[in-house]
C-alpha positions in Angstrom: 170.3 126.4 116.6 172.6 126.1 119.2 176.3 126.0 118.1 179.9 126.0 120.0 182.2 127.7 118.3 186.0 127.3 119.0 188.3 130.1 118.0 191.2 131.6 119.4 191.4 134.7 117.0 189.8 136.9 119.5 188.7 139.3 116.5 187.2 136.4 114.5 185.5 135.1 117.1 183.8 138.3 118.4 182.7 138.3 115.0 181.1 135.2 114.4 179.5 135.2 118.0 178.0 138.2 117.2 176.7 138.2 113.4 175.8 134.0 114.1 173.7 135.5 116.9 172.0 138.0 114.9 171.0 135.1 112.7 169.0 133.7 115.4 172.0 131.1 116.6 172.8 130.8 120.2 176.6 130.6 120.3 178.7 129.6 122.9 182.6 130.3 122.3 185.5 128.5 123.5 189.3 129.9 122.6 190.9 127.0 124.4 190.8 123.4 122.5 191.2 121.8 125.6 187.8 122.7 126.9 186.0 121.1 124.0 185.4 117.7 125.4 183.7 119.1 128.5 181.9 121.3 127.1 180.2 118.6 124.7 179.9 116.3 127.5 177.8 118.8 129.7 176.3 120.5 126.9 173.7 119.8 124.2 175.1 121.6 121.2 173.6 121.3 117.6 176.6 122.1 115.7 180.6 122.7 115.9 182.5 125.2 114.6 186.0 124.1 115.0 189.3 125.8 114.4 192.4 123.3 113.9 195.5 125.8 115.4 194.3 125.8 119.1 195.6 126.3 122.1 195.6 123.7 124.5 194.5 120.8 121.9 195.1 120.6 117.9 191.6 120.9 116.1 191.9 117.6 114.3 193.0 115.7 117.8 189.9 116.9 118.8 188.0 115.9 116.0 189.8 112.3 116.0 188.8 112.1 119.8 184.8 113.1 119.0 184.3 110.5 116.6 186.4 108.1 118.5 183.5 108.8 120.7 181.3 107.6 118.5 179.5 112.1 119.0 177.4 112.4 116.3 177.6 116.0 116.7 177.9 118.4 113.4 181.5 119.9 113.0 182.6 122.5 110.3 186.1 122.6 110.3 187.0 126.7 110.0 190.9 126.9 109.4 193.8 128.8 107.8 194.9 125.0 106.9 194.0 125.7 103.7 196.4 122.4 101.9 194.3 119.9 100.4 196.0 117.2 102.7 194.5 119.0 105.9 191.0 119.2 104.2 191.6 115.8 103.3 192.8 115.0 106.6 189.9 116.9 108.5 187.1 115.0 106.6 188.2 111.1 106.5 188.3 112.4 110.2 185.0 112.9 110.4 184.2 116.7 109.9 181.3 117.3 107.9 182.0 120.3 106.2 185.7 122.3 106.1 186.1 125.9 105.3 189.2 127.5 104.9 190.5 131.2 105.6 189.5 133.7 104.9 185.4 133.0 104.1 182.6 135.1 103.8 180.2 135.5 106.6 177.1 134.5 104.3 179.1 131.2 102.6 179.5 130.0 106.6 175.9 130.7 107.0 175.2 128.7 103.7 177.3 125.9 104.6 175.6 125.3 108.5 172.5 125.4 106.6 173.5 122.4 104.1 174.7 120.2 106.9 171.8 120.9 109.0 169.8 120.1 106.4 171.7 117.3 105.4 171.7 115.7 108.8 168.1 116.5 109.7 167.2 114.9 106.2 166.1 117.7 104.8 166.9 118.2 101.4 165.1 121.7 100.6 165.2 124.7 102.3 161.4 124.6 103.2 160.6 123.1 105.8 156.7 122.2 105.4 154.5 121.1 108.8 150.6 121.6 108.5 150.0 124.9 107.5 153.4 126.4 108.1 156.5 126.6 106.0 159.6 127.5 106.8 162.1 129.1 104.0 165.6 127.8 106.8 167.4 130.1 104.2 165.7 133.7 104.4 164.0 132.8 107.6 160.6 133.3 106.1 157.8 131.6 107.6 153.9 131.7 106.1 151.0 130.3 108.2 148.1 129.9 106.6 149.6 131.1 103.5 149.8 134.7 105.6 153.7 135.7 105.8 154.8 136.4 109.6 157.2 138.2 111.0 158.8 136.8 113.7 162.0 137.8 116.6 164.8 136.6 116.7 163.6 134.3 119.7 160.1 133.3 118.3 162.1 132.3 115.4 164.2 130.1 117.3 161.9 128.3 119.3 159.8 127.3 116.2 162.8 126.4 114.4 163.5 123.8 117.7 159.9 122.3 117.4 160.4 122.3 113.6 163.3 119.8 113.9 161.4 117.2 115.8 157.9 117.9 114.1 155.3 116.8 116.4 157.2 115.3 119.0 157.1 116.5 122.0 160.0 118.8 123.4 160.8 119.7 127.2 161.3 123.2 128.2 164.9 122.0 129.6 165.6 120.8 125.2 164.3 124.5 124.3 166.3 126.5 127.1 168.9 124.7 126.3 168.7 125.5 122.5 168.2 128.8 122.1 170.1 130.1 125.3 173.5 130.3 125.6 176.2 130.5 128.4 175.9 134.5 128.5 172.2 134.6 128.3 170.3 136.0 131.4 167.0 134.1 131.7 164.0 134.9 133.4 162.0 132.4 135.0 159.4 133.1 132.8 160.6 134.4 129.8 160.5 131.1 127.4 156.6 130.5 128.3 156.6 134.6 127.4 157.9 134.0 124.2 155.9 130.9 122.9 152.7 133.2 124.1 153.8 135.4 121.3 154.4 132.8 119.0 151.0 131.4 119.3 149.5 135.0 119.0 150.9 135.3 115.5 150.2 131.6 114.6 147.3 129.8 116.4 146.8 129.2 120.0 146.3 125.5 118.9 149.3 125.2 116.8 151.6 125.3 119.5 150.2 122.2 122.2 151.4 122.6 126.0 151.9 118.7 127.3 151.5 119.4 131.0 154.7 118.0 132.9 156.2 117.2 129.6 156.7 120.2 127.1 155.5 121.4 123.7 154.6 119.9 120.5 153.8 120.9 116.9 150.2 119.9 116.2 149.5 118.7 112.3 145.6 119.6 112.5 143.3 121.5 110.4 144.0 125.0 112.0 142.6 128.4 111.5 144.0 131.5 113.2 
């Protein structure tokens, strides 16, 4: 998942970029609230993590001006507002989720799990496609009812095909999803990766669309 994370607590937000990352997230972070809008506009982000004291621009006038917008992006509202007229303010604005300061890393985690799965329209943490299933909340995956073990990397690539099971999805959608703005990329290194991926699955799991991308394939499989 790739998530934008606005913070200005320069502490906090080391944090978060760096133990979201470990999770497998590629996180981009922004400590001025007037940069938002931009970066949404030129970005392809899967969820928001948005502070309310910013800044530049108020967290909730950023919010307002998203929906206004009619962006369906994900937001989690993560604040020291912690009154119940700022939560209540924060979701009839359109946040999905709002945690207040201070949270535990693992509750975040928990929550950006229930909205993805919430807005993906998943309502379990296994995600089931052919002969794989993916536990999205211990980052399990068994193929062929063999448990895998996968990088960081692998692990986000399948999750991207995972949330448009077989449809097809560009290499431009995958860069974009599991790279972010600090990320040095080879030319090669995504085809690199998804040659590893099909090494511990099946070389037929995993279909190459020539000139289009890469797609899921729900077909009786062996490794």
């Amino acid at each position: 998942m790739r998530i934008l994370l606005v913070e200005d607590d320069v502490m906090m937000g080391n944090s978060l970029q760096k133990g979201l990352g470990a999770n497998g997230h590629a996180v981009d972070w922004l400590q001025d609230g007037s940069l938002v809008e931009g970066a949404v506009q030129s970005n392809t982000f899967d969820m928001l993590l948005l502070d309310l004291s910013l800044p530049g621009s108020d967290g909730l006038d950023i919010l307002r001006s998203l929906r206004a917008a009619r962006k369906r992006l994900p937001i989690i509202v993560i604040t020291a507002r912690a009154d119940v007229k700022d939560r209540i303010a924060g979701l009839n604005l359109g946040a999905d989720d709002y945690l207040a300061k201070p949270f535990s890393f693992e509750e975040l985690e928990a929550r950006i799990r229930a909205v993805e799965r919430r807005i993906s329209g998943f309502a379990e943490t296994i995600v089931r496609f052919g002969p794989l299933n993916c536990n999205t909340a211990t980052r399990e995956v068994e193929f062929l009812g063999e448990k895998i073990n996968l990088s960081s990397r692998e692990y986000q690539i399948l999750s991207a095909l995972l949330s448009r099971p077989g449809a097809i999805v560009s290499k431009a959608q995958l860069t974009e999803k599991i790279y972010d703005w600090d990320s040095e990329i080879d030319s090669n290194a995504l085809e690199v990766h998804i040659h590893r991926l099909r090494q511990k699955l099946s070389t037929k799991f995993i279909r190459t669309v020539r000139g289009l991308g890469y797609q899921l394939v729900d077909e009786p499989l062996q490794k």
